[in-house]
LODO-346003 format. One record per residue (C-alpha): residue number from 1; residue in one letter; z, y, x. Coordinates in nm, 2 decimals. Example, Ala and Ser with C-alpha at 12.3 -4.5 7.8 and 13.67 -1.06 7.14 Angstrom:
% residues 2
REC   seq   type       zz       yy       xx
REC     1      A     0.78    -0.45     1.23
REC     2      S     0.71    -0.11     1.37
This chain:
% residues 509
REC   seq   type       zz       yy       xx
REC     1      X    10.55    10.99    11.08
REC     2      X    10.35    11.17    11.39
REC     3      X     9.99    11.09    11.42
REC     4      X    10.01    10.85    11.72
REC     5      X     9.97    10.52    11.89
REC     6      X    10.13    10.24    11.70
REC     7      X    10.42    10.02    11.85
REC     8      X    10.29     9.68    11.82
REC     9      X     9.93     9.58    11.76
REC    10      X     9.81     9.22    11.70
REC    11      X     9.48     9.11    11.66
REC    12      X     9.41     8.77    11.49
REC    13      X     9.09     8.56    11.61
REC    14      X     8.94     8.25    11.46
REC    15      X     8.91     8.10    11.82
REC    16      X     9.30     8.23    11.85
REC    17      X     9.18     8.43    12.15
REC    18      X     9.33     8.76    12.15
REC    19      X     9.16     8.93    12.51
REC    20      X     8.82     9.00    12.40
REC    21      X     8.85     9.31    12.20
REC    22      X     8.84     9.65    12.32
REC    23      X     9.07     9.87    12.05
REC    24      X     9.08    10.24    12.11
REC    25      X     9.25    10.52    11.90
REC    26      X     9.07    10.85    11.85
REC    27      X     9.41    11.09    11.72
REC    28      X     9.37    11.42    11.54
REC    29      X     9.62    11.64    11.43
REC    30      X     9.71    11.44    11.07
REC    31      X     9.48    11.09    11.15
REC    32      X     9.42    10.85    11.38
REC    33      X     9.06    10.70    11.36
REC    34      X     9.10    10.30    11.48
REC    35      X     8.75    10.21    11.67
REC    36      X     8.74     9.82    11.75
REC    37      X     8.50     9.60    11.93
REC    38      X     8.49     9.20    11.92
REC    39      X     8.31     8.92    12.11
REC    40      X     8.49     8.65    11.89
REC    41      X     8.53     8.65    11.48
REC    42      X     8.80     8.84    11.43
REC    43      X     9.00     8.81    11.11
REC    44      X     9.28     9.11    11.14
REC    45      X     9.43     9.37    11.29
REC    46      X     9.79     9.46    11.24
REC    47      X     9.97     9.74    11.32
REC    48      X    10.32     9.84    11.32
REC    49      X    10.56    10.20    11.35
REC    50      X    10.88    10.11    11.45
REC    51      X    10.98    10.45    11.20
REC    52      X    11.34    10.42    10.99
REC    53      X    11.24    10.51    10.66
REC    54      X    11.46    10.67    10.40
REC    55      X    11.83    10.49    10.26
REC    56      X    11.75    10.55     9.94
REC    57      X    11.37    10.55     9.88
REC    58      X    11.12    10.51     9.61
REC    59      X    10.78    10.38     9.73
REC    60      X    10.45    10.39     9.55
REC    61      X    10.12    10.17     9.59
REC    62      X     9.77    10.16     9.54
REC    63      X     9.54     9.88     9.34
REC    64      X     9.27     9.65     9.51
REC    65      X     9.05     9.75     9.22
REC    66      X     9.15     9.83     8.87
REC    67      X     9.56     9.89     8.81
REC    68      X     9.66     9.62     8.55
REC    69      X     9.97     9.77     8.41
REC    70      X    10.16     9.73     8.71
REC    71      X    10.20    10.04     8.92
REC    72      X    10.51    10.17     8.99
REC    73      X    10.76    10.36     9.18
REC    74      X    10.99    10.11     9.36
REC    75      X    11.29    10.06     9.57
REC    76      X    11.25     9.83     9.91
REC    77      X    11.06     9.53     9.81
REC    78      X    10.93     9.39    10.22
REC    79      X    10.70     9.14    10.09
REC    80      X    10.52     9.43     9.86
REC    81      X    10.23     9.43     9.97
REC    82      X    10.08     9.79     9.90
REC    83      X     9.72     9.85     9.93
REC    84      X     9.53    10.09    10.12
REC    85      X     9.79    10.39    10.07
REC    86      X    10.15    10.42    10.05
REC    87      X    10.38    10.67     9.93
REC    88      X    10.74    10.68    10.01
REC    89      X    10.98    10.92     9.82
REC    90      X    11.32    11.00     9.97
REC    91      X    11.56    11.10     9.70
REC    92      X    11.85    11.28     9.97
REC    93      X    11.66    11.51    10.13
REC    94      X    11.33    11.58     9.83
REC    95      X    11.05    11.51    10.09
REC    96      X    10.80    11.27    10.03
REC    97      X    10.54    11.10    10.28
REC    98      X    10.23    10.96    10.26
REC    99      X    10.03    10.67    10.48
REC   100      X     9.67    10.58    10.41
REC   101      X     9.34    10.50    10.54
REC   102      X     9.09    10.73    10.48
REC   103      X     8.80    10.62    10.20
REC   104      X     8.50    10.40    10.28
REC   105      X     8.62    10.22    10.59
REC   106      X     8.51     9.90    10.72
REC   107      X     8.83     9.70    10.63
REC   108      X     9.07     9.57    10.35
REC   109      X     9.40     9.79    10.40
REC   110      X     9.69     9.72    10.28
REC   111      X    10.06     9.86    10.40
REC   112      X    10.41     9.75    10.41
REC   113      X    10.71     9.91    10.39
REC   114      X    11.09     9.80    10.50
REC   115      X    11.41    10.05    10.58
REC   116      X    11.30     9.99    11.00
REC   117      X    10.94    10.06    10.96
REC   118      X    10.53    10.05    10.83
REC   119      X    10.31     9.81    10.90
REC   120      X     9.93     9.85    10.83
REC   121      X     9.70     9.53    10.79
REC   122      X     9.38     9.55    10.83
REC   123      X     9.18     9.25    10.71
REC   124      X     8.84     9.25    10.90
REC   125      X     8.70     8.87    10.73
REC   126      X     8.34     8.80    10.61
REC   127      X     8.45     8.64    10.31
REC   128      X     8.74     8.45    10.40
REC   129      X     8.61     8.38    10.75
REC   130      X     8.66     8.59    11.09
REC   131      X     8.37     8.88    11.13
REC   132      X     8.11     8.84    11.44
REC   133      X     8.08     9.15    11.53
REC   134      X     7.89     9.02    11.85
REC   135      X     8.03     9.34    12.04
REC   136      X     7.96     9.59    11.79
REC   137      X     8.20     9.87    11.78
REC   138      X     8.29     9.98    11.42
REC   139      X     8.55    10.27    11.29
REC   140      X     8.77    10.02    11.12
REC   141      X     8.99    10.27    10.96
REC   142      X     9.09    10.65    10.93
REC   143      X     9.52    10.62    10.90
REC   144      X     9.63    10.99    10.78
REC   145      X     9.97    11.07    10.77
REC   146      X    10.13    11.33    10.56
REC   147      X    10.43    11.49    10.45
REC   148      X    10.52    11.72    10.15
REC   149      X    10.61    12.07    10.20
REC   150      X    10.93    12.24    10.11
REC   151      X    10.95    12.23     9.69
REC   152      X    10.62    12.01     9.64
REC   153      X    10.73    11.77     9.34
REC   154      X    10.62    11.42     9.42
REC   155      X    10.31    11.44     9.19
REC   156      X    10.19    11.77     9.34
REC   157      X    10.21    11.59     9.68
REC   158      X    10.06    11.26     9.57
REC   159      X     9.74    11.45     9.47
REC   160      X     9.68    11.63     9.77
REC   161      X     9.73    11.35    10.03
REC   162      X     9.46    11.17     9.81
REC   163      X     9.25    11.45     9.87
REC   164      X     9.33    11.40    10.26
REC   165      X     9.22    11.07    10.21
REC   166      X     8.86    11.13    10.07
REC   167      X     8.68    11.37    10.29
REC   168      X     8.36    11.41    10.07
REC   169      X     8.38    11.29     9.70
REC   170      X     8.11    11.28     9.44
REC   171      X     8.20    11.45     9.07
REC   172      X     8.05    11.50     8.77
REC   173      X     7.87    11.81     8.69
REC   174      X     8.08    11.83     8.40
REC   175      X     8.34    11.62     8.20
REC   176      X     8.25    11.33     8.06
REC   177      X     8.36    11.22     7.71
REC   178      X     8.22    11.06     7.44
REC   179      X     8.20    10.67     7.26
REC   180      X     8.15    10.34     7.43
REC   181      X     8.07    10.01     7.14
REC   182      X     8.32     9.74     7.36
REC   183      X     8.65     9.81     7.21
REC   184      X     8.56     9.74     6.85
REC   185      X     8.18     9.52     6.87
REC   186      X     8.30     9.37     7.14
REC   187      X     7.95     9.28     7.21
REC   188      X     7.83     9.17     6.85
REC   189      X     7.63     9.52     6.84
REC   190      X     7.26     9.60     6.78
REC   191      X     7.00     9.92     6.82
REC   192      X     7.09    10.03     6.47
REC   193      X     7.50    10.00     6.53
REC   194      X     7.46    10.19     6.80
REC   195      X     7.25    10.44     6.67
REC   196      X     7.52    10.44     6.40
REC   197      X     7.80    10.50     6.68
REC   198      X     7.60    10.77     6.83
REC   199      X     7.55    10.96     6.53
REC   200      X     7.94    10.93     6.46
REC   201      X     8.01    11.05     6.80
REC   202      X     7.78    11.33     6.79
REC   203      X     7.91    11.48     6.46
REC   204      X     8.27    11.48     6.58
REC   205      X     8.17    11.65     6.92
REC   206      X     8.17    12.04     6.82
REC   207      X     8.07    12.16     7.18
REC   208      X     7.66    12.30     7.18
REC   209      X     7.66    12.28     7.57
REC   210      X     7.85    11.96     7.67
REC   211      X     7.71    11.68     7.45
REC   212      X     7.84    11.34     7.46
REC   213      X     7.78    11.04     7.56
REC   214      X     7.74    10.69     7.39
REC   215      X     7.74    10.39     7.64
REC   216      X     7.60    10.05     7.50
REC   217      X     7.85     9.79     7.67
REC   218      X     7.74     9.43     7.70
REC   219      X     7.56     9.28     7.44
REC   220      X     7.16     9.45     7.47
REC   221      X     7.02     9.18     7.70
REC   222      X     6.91     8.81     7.69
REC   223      X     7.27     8.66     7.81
REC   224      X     7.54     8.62     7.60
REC   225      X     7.85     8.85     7.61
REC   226      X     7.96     8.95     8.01
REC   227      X     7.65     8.75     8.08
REC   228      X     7.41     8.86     8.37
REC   229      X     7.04     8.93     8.39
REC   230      X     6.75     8.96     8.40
REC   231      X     6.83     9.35     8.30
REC   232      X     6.42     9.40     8.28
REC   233      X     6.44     9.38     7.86
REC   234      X     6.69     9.40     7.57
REC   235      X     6.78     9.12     7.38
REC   236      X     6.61     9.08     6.97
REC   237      X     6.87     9.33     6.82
REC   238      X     6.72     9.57     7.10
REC   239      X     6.38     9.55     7.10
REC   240      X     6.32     9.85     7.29
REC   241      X     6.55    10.07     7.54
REC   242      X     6.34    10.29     7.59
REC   243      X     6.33    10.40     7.29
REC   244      X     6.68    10.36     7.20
REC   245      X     6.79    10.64     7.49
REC   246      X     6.51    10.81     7.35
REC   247      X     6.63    10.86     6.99
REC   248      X     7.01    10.90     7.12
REC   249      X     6.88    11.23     7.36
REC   250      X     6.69    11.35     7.04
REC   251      X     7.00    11.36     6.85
REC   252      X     7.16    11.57     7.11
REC   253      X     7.37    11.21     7.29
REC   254      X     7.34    11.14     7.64
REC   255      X     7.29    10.74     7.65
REC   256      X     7.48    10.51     7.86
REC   257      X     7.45    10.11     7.95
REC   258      X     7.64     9.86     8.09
REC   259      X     7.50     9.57     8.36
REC   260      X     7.68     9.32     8.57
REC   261      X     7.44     9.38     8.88
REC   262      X     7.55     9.03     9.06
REC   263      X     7.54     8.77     8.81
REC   264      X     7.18     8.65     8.70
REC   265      X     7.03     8.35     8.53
REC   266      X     6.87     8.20     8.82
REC   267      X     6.78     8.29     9.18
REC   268      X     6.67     8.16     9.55
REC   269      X     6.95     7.96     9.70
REC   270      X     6.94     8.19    10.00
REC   271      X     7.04     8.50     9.73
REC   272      X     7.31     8.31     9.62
REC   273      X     7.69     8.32     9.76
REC   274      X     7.76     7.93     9.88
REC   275      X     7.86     7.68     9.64
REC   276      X     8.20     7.68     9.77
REC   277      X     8.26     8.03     9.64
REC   278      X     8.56     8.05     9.43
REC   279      X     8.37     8.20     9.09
REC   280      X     8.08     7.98     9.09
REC   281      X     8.19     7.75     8.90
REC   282      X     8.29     7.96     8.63
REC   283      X     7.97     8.11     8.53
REC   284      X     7.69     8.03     8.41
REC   285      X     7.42     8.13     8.58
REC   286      X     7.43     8.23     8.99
REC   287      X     7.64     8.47     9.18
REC   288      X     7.44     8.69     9.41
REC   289      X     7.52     8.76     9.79
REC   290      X     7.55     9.11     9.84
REC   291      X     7.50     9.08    10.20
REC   292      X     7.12     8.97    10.13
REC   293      X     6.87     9.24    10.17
REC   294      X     6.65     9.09     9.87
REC   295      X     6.99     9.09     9.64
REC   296      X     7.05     9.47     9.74
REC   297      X     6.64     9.48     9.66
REC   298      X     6.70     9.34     9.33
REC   299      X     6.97     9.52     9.27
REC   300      X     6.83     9.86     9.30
REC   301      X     6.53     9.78     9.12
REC   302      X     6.74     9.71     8.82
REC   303      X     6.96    10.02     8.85
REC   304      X     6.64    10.21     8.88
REC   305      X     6.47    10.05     8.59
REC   306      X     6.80    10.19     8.36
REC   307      X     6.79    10.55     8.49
REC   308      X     6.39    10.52     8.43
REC   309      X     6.39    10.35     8.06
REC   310      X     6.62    10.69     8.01
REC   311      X     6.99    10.64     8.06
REC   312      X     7.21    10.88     8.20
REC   313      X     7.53    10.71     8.28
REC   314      X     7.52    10.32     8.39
REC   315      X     7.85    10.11     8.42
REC   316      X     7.84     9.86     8.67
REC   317      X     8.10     9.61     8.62
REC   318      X     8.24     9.27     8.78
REC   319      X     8.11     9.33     9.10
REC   320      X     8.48     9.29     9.25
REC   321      X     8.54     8.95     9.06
REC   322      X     8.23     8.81     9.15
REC   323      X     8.22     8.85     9.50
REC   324      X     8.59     8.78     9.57
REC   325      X     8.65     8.52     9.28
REC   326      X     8.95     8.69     9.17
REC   327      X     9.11     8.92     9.00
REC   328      X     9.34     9.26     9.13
REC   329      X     9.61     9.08     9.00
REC   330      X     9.54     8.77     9.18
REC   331      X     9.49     8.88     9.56
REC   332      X     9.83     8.93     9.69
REC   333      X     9.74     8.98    10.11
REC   334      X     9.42     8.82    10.07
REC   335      X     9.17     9.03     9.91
REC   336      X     8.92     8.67     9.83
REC   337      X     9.08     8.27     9.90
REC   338      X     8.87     7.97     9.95
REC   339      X     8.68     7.88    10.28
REC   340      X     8.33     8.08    10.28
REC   341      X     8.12     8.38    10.43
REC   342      X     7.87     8.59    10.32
REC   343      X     7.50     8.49    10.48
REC   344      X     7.57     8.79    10.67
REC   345      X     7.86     8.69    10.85
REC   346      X     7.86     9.04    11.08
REC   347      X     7.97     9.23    10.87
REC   348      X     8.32     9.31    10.68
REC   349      X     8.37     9.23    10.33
REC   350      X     8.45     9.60    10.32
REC   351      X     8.11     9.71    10.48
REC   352      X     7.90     9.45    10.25
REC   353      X     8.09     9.60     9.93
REC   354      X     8.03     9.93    10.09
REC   355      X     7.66     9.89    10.12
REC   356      X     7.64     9.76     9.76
REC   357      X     7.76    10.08     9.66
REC   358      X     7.53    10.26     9.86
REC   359      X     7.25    10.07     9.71
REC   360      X     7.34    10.13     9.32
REC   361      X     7.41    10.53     9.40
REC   362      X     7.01    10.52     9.63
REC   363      X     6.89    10.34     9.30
REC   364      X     7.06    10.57     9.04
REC   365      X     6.96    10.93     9.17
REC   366      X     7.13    11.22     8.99
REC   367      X     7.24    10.91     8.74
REC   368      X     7.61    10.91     8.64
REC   369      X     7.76    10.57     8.77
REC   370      X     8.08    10.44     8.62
REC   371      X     8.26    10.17     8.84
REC   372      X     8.41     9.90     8.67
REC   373      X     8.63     9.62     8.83
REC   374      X     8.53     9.78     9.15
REC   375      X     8.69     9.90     9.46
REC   376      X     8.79    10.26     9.43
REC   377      X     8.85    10.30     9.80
REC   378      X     8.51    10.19     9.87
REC   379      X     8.30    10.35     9.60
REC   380      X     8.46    10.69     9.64
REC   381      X     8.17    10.93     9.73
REC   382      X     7.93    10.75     9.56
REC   383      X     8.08    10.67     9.21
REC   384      X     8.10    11.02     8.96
REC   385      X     8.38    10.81     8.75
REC   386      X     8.57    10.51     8.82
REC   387      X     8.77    10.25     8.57
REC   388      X     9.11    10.27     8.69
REC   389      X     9.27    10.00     8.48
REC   390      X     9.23     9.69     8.34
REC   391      X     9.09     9.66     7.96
REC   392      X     9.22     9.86     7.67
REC   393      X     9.22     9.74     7.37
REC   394      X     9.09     9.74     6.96
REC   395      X     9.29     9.43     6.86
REC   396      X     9.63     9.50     7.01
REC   397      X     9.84     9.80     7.06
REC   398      X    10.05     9.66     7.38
REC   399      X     9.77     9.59     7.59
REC   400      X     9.66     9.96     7.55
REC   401      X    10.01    10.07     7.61
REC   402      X    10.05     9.86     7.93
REC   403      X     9.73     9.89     8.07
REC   404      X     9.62    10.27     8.01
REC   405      X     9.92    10.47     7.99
REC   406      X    10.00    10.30     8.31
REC   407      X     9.69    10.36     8.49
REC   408      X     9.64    10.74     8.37
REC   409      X     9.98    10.83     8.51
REC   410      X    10.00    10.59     8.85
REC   411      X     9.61    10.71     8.96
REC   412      X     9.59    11.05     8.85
REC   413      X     9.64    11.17     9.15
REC   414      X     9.30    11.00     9.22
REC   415      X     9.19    11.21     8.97
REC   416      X     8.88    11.52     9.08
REC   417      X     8.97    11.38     9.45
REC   418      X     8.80    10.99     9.49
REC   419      X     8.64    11.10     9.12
REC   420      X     8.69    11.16     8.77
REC   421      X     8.94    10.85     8.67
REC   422      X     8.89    10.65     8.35
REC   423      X     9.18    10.56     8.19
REC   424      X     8.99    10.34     7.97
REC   425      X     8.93    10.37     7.55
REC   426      X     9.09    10.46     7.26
REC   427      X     9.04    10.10     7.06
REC   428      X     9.01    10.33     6.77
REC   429      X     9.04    10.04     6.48
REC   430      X     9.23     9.89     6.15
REC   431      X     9.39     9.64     6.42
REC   432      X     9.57     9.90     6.58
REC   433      X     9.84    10.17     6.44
REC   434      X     9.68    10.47     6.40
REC   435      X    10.06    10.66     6.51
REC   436      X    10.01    10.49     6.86
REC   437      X     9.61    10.54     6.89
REC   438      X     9.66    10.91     6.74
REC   439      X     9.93    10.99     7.07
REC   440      X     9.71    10.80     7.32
REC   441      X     9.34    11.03     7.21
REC   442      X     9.58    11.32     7.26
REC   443      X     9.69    11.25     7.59
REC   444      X     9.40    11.12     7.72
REC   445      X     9.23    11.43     7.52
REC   446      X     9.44    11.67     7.67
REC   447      X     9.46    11.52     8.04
REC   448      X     9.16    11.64     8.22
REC   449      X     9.02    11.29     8.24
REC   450      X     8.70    11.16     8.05
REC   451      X     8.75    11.05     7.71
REC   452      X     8.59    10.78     7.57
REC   453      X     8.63    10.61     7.19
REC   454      X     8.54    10.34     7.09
REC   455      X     8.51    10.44     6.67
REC   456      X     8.49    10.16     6.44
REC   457      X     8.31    10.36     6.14
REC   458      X     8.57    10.15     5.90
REC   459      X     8.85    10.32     6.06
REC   460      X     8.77    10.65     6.05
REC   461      X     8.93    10.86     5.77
REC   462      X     9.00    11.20     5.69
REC   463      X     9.30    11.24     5.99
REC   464      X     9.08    11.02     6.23
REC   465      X     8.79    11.22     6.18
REC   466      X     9.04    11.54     6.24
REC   467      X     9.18    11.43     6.55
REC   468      X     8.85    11.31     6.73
REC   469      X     8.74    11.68     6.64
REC   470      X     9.02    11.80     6.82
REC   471      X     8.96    11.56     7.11
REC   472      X     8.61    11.60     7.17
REC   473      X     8.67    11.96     7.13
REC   474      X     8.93    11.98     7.45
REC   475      X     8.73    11.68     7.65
REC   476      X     8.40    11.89     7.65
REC   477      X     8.56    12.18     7.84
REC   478      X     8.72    12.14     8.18
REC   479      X     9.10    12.11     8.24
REC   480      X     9.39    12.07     8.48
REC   481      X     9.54    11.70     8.54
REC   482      X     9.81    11.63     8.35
REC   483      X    10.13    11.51     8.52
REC   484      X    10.38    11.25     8.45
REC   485      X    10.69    11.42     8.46
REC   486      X    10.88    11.08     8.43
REC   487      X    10.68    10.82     8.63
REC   488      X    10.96    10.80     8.89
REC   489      X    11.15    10.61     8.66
REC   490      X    10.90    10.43     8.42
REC   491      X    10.57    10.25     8.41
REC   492      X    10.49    10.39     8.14
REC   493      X    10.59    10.79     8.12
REC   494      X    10.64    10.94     7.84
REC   495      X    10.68    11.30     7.92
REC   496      X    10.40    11.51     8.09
REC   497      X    10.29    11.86     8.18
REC   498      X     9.99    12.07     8.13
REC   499      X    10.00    12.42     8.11
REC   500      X    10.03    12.46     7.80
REC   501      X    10.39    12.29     7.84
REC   502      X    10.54    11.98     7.84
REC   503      X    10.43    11.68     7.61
REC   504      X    10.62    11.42     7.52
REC   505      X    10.49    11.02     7.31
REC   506      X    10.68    10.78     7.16
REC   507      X    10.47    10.48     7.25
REC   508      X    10.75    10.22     7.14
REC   509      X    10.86    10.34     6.81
């Protein structure tokens, strides 16, 4: 597809009036920048390229957030609905193309594809509610369009037009590897387990100028489990966190944490997303409006406060679920349901999880962030790593399969070009077969993505404690992707590439 003007464009209002707008499209050679002004709230914009596609096609999606086992090449599904990027692989003539919006735009993207053409929606709500922009005139979207060269195997292609689609990304200095408590504590952890875990970690990681990180996952403050805030102390089995980064640094670990920045114990109504919101009536506690300046205050003051008591990496996690009520799995064309807006109401949903972002990255300085259950397209450029997939596991074997192998292969070519993508942990326990944990630390080991294990002591032997030396050994240094050679055909390859040859798992056997 050329860079140029749609075919059709509709604009949905909440009044239904469909004349004051003023839509203008700024084309470059490969994009075409979509600026939009509104007098009314304004809930979408749709646009469609009467453009025959391929007769024998596979076509390839992003995630709202997290992948949750379920990426995959496809034939023509019309109804798929395919979120901010689509691939589409003809299987006559080789070529592949790519349609996307660029990161960090002001609206929730999401494409379709039929054999007569691409349509591109562009959801523009507050909430679930039509944006007042008031006249302001925003860049809604960046749409780049791309084609693979002559000889450019699908995978090849797929990782550069992500790289077209993220002008300016924020990496780590280095790769990131190491242990993380969830997959085996599962939040029944302490100061001294984790001092424990860090020790563990740090005598299987041989590298003397990458250390490794531990990251302390829910369970250090006052709430129970996923619980929110107040993040200003640790709980009785962490008495100080100060001190607890302190000790892990002396011992040659960079510390990590875990916080849920949006969920607290108790807060002003005005902080607070409206009672109607979908998730508030599943928590305990109060789900914060992200479109309040004293929330975004708040937030950065606790961000700050973790990259000041002395950790290095913070996960931020749940911001997606609790401001849209759902999970990735759950939005189909609507990224949040219900009937409610932000307190802001002139702004996107896009925009306000945009400036969220913004505030944790202000907040966190040189600090490592990790998203978690957030929006990749949003957070690339300010995120170092994101969580690509839904939860591994340390209790069951096919959850890890279906959720990690999935999400290494489907957004690797995310991978170095949004940021670093975690695939998520090795559940590294008696619960699950050391033969399948053993091939998914070596892939993940060997894949140029960080690494991170989560090492019940009681299930570390003589061949664990080998093969985490091997791991940590090739995660420390820094490596080429590795590619699914089979992820046209399977969500869940099999057989991939690095170059030092191909590699093949048995996950099933």
């Amino acid at each position: 597809m050329d860079a140029r003007r749609p075919d059709i464009v509709t604009v949905a209002t909440e009044t239904g009036q469909t004349y004051d707008y003023e839509l203008e499209f700024l084309p470059t050679a490969a994009e075409l920048a979509i600026q939009f002004s509104s007098s009314v709230p304004v809930t979408e914009i749709r646009l469609r390229w009467h453009q025959p596609q391929p007769v024998r096609a596979r076509i390839l999606g992003d995630h709202w957030e997290r992948g949750y086992g379920d990426l995959e090449w496809r034939g023509y599904v019309p109804e798929r609905i395919l979120p901010w990027y689509a691939l589409v692989h003809d299987f006559e003539s080789g070529r592949t193309e790519g349609f996307g919006v660029q990161t960090g735009g002001a609206a929730i993207a999401h494409w379709t594809i039929d054999p007569a053409g691409v349509t591109l929606t562009l959801d523009l709500r507050s909430g679930t509610k039509g944006v007042e922009l008031n006249g302001r005139s925003i860049i809604v979207s960046t749409v780049v369009f791309l084609t693979s060269e002559r000889d450019e195997t699908t995978f090849e292609f797929s990782r550069r037009f992500c790289r077209a689609l993220c002008p300016a990304p924020r990496l780590p200095k280095f790769p990131v590897y190491g242990g993380n408590d969830w997959y085996y504590a599962y939040g029944n952890n302490s100061a001294d387990s984790i001092r424990r875990d860090a020790a563990l970690i740090r005598d299987h990681s041989p590298s003397t100028t990458n250390a490794p990180f531990m990251v302390i996952d829910a369970g250090w403050f006052p709430a129970e489990g996923c619980g929110g805030g107040p993040y200003d102390r640790g709980n009785d089995k962490f008495p100080d966190m100060p001190g607890l980064a302190a000790e892990m640094k002396a011992m040659n670990v960079r510390p990590g944490i875990w916080i849920r920045p949006l969920l607290i114990d108790d807060a002003p109504v005005s902080w607070q997303l409206p009672e109607n919101h979908p998730v508030n009536a599943r928590e305990k506690g109060v789900i914060l409006d992200p479109s309040v300046p004293e929330v975004l205050d708040l937030v950065r003051q606790d961000i700050r406060r973790l990259a000041d008591w002395g950790y290095d990496l913070i996960k931020h996690d749940f911001t997606t679920f609790d401001i849209t009520g759902r999970w990735g799995f759950e939005m189909t064309d609507r990224f949040t349901g219900g009937n409610w807006s932000f307190a802001d109401s002139t702004r996107t949903t896009a925009e306000i999880i945009r400036d969220l972002y913004s505030a944790n990255r202000q907040a966190a300085g040189e600090t490592i962030l990790i998203g978690c259950n957030t929006v990749g397209h949003l957070g690339a450029g300010l995120f170092e790593l994101q969580r690509t997939g839904d939860d591994t596991s340390g209790r069951e074997w096919e959850r890890t399969r279906k959720m990690g192998i999935n999400t290494l292969a489907f957004r690797m070519p995310q991978h170095d070009a949004f940021f670093a993508v975690d695939a998520d942990c090795v559940g590294l326990t008696n619960d699950v077969p050391w033969e399948h944990n053993r091939q998914w630390l070596d892939l993940l080991a060997r894949s140029g993505t960080p690494l991170f294990v989560s090492a019940d002591p009681a299930a570390v032997g003589a061949a664990q404690s080998v093969a985490l030396k091997d791991a940590f050994t090739l995660a420390a240094l820094e490596q080429p992707a590795t590619e699914p050679l089979d992820w046209l055909d399977t969500t869940c390859p099999s057989s991939w590439k690095n170059p030092s040859g191909e590699l093949r798992y048995d996950w099933f056997g």
